[in-house]
C-alpha positions in Angstrom: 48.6 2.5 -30.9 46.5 4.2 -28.0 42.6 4.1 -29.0 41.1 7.2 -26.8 37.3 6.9 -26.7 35.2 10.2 -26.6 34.4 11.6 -23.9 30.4 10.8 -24.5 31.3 7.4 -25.1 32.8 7.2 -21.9 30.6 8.7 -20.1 27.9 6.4 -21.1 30.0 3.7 -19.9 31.3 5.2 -16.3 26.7 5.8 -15.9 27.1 2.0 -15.4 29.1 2.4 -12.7 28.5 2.1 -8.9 30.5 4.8 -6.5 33.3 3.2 -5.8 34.0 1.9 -9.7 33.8 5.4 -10.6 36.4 6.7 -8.0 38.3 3.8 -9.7 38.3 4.4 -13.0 39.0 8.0 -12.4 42.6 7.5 -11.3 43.6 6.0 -14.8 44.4 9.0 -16.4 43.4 12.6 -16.7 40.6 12.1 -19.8 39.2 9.4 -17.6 40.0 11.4 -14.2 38.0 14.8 -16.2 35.2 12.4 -17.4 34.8 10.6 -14.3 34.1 13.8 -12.3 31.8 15.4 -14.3 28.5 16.7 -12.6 26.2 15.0 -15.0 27.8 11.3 -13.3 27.8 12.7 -9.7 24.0 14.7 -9.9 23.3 10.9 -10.9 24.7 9.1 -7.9 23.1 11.9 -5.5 19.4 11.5 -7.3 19.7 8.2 -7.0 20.5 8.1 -3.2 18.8 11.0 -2.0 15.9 13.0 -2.8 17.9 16.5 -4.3 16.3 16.8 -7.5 15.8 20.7 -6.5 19.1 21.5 -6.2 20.7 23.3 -9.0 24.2 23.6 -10.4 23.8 27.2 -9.2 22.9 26.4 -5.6 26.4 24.1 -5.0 28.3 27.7 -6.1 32.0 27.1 -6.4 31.7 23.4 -5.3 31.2 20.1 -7.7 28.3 17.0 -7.3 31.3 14.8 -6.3 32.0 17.3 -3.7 28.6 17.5 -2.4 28.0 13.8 -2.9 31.5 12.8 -1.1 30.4 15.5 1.8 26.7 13.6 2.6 28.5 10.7 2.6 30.9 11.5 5.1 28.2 12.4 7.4 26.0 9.3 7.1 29.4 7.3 7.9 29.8 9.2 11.0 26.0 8.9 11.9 25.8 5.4 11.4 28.9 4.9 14.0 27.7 7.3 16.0 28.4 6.2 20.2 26.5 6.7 23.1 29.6 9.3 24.3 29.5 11.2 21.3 26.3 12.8 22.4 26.2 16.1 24.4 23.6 18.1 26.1 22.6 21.4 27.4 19.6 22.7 29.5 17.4 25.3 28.5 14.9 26.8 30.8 11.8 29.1 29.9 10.8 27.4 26.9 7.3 26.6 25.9 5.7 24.5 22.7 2.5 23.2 22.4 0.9 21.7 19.5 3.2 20.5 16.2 7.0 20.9 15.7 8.6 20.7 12.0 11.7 21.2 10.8 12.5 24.8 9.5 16.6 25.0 8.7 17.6 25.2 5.1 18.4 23.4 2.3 19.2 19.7 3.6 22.2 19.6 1.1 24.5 21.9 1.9 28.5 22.2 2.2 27.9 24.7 5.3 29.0 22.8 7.9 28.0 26.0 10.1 24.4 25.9 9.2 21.7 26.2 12.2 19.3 23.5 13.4 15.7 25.3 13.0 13.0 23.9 14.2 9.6 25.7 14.4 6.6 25.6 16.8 3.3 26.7 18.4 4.0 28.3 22.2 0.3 28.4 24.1 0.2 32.2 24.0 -0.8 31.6 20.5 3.0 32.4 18.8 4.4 30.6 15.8 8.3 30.1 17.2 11.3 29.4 15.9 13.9 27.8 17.6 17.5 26.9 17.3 18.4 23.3 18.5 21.8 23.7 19.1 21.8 27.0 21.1 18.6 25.8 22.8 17.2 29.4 22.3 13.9 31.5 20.6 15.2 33.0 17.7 12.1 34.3 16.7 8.8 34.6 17.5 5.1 35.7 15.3 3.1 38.6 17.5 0.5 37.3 19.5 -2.4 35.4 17.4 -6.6 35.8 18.1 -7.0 32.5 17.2 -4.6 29.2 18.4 -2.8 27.5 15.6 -4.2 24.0 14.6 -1.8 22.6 11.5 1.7 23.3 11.0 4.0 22.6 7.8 7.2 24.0 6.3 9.1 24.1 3.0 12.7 24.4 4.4 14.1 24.4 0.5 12.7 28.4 0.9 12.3 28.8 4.6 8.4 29.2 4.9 6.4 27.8 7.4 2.3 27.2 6.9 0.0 27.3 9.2 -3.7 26.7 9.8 -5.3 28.1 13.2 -8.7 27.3 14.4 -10.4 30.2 12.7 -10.0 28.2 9.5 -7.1 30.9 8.2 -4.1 29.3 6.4 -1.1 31.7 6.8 2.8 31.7 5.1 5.6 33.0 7.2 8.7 33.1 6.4 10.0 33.5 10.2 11.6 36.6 10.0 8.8 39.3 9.4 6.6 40.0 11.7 3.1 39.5 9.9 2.9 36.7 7.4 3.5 37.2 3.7 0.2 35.8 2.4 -3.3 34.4 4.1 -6.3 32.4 2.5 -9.7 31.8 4.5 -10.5 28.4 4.3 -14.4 27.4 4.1 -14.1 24.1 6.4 -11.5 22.3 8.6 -8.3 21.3 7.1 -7.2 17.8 8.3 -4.0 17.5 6.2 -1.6 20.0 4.4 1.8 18.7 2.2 4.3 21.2 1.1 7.0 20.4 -1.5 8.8 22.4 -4.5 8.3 20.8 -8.4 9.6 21.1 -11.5 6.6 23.9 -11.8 7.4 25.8 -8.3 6.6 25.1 -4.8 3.0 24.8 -3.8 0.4 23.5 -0.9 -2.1 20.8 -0.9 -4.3 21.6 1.6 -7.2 18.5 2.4 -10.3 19.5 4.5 -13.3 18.3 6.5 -15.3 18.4 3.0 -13.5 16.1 1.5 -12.1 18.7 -1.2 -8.3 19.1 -2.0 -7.3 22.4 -2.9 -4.0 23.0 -4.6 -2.5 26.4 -3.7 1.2 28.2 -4.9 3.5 29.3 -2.3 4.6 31.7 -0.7 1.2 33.5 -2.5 -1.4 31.4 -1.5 -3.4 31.6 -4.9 -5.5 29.1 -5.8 -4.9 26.7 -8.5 -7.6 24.1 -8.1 -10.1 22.3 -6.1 -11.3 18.5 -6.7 -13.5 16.4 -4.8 -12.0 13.8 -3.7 -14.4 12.3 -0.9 -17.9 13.0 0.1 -15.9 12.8 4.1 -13.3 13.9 5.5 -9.9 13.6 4.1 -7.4 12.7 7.0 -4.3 11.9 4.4 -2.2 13.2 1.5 0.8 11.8 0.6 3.2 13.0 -2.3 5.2 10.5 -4.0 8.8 11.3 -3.9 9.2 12.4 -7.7 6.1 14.4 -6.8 4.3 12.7 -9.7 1.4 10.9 -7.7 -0.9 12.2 -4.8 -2.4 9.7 -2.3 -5.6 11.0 -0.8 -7.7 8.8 2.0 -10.7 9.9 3.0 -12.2 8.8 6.8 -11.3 5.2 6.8 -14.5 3.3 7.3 -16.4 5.4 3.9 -14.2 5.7 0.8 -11.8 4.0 -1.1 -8.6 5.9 -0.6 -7.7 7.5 -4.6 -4.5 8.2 -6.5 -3.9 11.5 -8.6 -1.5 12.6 -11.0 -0.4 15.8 -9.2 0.3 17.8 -12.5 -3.5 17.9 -13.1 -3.8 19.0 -9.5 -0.9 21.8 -10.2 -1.9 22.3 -14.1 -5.8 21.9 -14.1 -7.3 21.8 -17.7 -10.9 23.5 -18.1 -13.6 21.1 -18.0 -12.2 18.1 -17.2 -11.7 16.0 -13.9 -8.0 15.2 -13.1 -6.8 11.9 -13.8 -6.6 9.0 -10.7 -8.1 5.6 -9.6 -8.8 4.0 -6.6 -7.5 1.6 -4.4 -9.5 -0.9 -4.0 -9.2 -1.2 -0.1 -11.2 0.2 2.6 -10.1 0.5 6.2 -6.7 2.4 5.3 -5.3 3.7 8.4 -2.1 4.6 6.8 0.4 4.6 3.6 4.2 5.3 2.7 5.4 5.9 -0.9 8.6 3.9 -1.4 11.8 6.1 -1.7 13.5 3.8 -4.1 10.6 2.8 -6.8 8.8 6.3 -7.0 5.8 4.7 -8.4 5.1 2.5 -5.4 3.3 3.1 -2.4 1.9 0.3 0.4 -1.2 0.6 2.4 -1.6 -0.8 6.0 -5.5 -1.6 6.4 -7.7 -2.5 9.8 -10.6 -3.8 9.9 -13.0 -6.9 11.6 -12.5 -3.9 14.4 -8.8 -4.3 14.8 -8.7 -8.5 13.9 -7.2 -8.2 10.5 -4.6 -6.0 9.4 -3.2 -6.4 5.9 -0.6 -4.6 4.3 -1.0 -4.0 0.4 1.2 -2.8 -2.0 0.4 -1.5 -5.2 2.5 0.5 -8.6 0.9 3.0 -10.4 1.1 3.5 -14.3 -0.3 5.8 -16.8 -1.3 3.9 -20.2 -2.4 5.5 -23.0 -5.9 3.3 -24.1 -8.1 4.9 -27.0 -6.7 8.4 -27.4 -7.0 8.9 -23.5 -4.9 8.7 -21.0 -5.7 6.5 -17.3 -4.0 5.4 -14.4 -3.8 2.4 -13.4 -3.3 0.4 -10.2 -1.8 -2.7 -9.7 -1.6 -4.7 -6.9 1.5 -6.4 -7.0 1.3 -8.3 -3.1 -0.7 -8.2 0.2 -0.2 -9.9 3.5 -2.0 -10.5 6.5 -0.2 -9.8 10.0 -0.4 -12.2 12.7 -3.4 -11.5 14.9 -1.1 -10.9 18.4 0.2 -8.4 16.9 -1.0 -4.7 17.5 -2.0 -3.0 14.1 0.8 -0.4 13.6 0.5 3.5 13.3 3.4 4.0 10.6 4.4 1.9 8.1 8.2 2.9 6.0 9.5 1.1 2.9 12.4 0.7 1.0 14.0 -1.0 -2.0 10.9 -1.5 -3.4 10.4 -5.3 -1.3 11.0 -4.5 2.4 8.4 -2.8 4.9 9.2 -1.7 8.2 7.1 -0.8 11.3 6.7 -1.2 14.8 4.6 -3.2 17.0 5.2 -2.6 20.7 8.5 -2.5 21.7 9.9 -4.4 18.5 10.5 -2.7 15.2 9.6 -5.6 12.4 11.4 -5.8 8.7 9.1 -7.6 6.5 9.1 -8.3 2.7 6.4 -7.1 0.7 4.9 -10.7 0.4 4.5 -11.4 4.2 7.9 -13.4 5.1 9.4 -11.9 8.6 13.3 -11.0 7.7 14.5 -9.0 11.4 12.5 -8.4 14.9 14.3 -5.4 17.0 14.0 -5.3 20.4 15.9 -1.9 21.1 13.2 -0.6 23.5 12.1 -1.6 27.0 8.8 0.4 26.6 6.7 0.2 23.9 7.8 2.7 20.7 5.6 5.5 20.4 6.9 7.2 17.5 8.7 6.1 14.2 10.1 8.0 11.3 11.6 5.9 7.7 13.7 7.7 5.1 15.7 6.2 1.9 18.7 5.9 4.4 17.6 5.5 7.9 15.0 4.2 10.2 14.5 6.1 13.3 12.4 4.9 16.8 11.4 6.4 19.3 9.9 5.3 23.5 9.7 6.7 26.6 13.2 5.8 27.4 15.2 5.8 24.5 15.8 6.6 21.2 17.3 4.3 18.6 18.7 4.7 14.6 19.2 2.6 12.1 20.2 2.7 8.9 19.6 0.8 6.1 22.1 -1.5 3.8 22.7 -0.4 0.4 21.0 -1.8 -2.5 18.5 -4.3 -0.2 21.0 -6.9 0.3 21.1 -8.9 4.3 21.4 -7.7 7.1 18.9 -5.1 5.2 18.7 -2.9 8.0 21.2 -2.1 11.0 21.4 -1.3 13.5 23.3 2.2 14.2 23.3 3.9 17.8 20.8 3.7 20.7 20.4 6.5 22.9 19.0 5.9 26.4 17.4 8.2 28.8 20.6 8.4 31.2 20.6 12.2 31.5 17.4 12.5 33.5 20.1 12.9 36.7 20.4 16.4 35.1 16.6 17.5 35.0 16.2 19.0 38.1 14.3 17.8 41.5 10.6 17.1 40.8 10.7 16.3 37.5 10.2 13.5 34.9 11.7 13.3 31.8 10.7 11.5 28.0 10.8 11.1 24.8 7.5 11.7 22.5 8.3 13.4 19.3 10.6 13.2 16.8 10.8 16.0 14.0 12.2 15.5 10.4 12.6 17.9 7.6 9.3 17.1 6.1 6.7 16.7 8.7 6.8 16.0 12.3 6.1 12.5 12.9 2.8 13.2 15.4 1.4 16.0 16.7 3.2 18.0 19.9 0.2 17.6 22.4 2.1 18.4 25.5 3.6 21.6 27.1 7.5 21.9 27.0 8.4 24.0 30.6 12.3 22.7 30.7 14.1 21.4 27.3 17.2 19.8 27.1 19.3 19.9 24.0 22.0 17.7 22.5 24.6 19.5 20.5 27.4 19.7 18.8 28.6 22.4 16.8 31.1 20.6 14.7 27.8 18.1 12.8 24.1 18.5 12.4 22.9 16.0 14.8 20.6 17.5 17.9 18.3 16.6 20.2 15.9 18.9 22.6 14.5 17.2 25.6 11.7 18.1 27.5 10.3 17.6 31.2 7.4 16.8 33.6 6.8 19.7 36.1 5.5 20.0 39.0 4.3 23.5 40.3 4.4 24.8 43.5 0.5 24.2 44.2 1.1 20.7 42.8 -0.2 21.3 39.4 0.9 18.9 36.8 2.4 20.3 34.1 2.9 18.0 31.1 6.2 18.4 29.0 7.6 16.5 25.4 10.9 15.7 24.0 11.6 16.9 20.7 14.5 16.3 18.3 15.3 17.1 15.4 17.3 14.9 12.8 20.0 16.0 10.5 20.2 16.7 6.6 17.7 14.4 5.0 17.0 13.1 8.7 17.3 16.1 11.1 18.9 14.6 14.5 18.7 13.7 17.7 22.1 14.7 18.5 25.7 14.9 17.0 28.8 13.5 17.2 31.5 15.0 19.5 33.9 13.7 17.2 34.3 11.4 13.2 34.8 8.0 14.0 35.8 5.0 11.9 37.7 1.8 13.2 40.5 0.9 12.0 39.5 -1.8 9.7 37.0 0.1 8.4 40.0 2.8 7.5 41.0 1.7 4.4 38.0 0.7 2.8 36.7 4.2 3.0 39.8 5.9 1.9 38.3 6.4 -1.4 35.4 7.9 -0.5 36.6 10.5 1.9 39.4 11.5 -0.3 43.2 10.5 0.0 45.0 11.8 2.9 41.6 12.1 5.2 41.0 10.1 8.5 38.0 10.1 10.5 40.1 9.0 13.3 39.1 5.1 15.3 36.8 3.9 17.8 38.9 3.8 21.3 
């Protein structure tokens, strides 16, 4: 006699279940097919590998969480094989950015394969741009400000961009009016601004020369709170990735960076300080949360002017002691780098155990207690910008750009390397000039500051995949003035890119082992 489980039951069981076991089990029969497709198991899956907690069963429309899930994945696969000919690129003249670039498209899960590559910028006649990668061209442009721009951030999940300019003014745009939909005078310098959408609404943290951290709603700009946090500066916030925690570091050399629990930054209570706690290290000249354990975050610390540099890794908790609630800091591990070895400007993370960074030319995978697991020498010239996700590790020099993407679920080789990207189309700038790379642009932040003027851009495109890369060049004028030029990319969903494939790949032996996740009777094609 057939026993036929409910459906709860089983799907308590199939939540045990890794991708592939549950695109197993759901060829059985149709109660196990139904279960095994449910949203509830697929949302899990897609929380679990990307950060999508915003996205509503509403948002997907008519599609499913497998569908969307099965879709991301497809991309990644084609990513991670992308080839050196699968790039293209495209020349665009009479373009000009100058100081930040962030990424501006929407929502970084999507089914719309048609979706534009947005990236937004500062021009020097004081305009806040926006510009599509893939058809290299302004697609719009802010009037003409009194004052030049100083900070730029954006909230792609709703399409706003927020700026600070040098008159202390914070301003929301949504890149389509003309004047922005809210401003806010600020009373000193801001150093720092983080955008991100909770449980409770979007909002800005905003940290300034004062050392205060104000707390703002968005697109509105009204303001929720303001803390002290440092009697200097504050030159970084961080917000973990459930956007539970809020790393603030003050000017290196004076405080002890701190540790809030953003929801009494976003719900203040009358009367009482918000809750948070130190780290006990000073010296911090950077920090990454970890993707995986949301309650983790590593510092990277300098001092002995430049002779030490120890990275420390702590977890945060809230415990519950005498009727009040604290949080508390843990160090769990610390390591000392060798002292040949150039104190890094980033620092990435993932699974909770591995650190990555570079240090001249190399890119270093280290576990959190100090024992050197991979050395990358990808680079001739030493990398000057670096960007770490969940999935993928991204480096950049002045001749090439290189990917890589991480193994799933920490186990060696850990990270791999993906597709490497050399400088081979400077035959195509024209006579005189120089080309680069020096910025590299993800949907959250850009990775450092545009400080150079873009006169020629070149773009990599392809209009079948989200992957693009912009290019810029080193000028000479006609009296013999210098004028200086960056690169900019931007990587795709999750990533934004430097370029996109011309075409899926997959080998052949990797054909029927992805079956399954692509979906029976789809081929990404093979390498040639």
């Amino acid at each position: 006699m057939e026993v036929r489980l409910p459906d709860l039951a089983l799907k308590r069981i199939f939540s045990f279940l890794d991708v592939f076991s549950l695109l197993q089990v759901s060829q059985v029969n149709k109660d196990w097919n139904r279960v095994a497709d449910s949203n509830y198991l697929w949302r899990a899956h897609s929380l679990q590998r990307w950060d999508c907690s915003n996205i509503t069963d509403r948002h997907l429309g008519a599609f499913t969480w497998k569908q969307l899930f099965l879709h991301q994945r497809r991309k990644e696969l084609r990513l991670s094989l992308a080839q050196p000919d699968n790039f293209t690129y495209k020349i665009t003249k009479n373009t000009a950015y100058e100081a930040g670039l962030a990424y501006l498209s929407g929502n970084s899960f999507t089914m719309d394969e048609q979706e534009k590559s947005i990236i937004c910028s500062v021009s020097p006649k004081k305009e806040l741009c926006a510009w599509d990668v893939q058809e290299g061209t302004t697609i719009w442009s802010s009037p003409v400000q009194k004052f030049q721009f100083s900070n730029l951030v954006t909230l792609p999940q709703m399409h706003l961009v927020i700026t600070e300019d040098m008159s202390k003014m914070i301003k929301v745009w949504n890149c389509q009016d003309r004047d922005p939909l809210a401003t806010f005078p600020m009373p000193e310098t801001c150093y720092c601004m983080e955008a991100h959408v909770t449980k409770d609404g979007p909002f800005l943290m905003v940290g300034d020369a004062a050392g205060d951290i104000y707390t703002f709603t968005l697109p509105e700009l009204r303001d929720v709170s303001k803390v002290t946090a440092f009697q200097c500066a504050i030159v970084l916030l961080r917000c973990s990735p459930d956007k539970k925690w809020v790393f603030a570091c003050g000017t290196y050399s004076c405080a002890f960076p701190q540790v809030f629990l953003a929801e009494d930054l976003l719900r203040p209570s009358e009367g009482s300080a918000p809750l948070s706690t130190f780290l006990p290290h000073k010296f911090c000249t950077t920090a990454c949360w970890n993707p995986k354990m949301k309650n983790r975050i590593t510092l990277m610390s300098e001092n002995d002017r430049g002779k030490k540099t120890e990275i420390i890794t702590f977890d945060l908790t809230t415990r519950n002691t005498g009727g009040q609630t604290v949080v508390q800091a843990c160090e769990i591990s610390r390591f000392q780098l060798a002292p040949h070895l150039k104190c890094p400007f980033w620092i990435g993370a993932s699974d909770g155990y591995l650190v990555v960074f570079p240090s001249g030319p190399y890119l270093l995978l280290f576990s959190i207690t100090g024992f050197l697991l991979q050395r990358f020498q990808d680079h001739q010239t030493p990398i000057n910008n670096f960007w770490a996700d969940a999935l993928y590790v991204l480096t950049t020099s002045e001749d090439s750009v290189h990917l890589y993407l991480w193994e799933e679920g920490g186990c060696p080789p850990y990270l791999r390397s993906c597709c490497h990207l050399d400088n081979t189309w400077r035959d195509h700038v024209p006579h005189g000039c120089a080309s680069y790379f020096t910025e590299a642009v993800t949907p959250t932040r850009p990775c450092s500051g545009v400080k150079e003027r873009l006169s020629q851009s070149c773009s990599l495109g392809y209009d079948g995949e989200t992957m693009r890369l912009s290019q810029g060049a080193d000028t000479t004028s006609p009296c013999g003035a210098k004028a200086s030029v960056q690169k900019q990319y931007s990587l795709p969903r999750g990533l934004e890119a430097l370029a996109t494939l011309r075409k899926p790949l997959v080998p052949n032996s990797l054909q029927t082992g992805v079956t399954g996740l692509l979906g029976s009777g789809s081929r990404l094609g093979t390498t040639p």
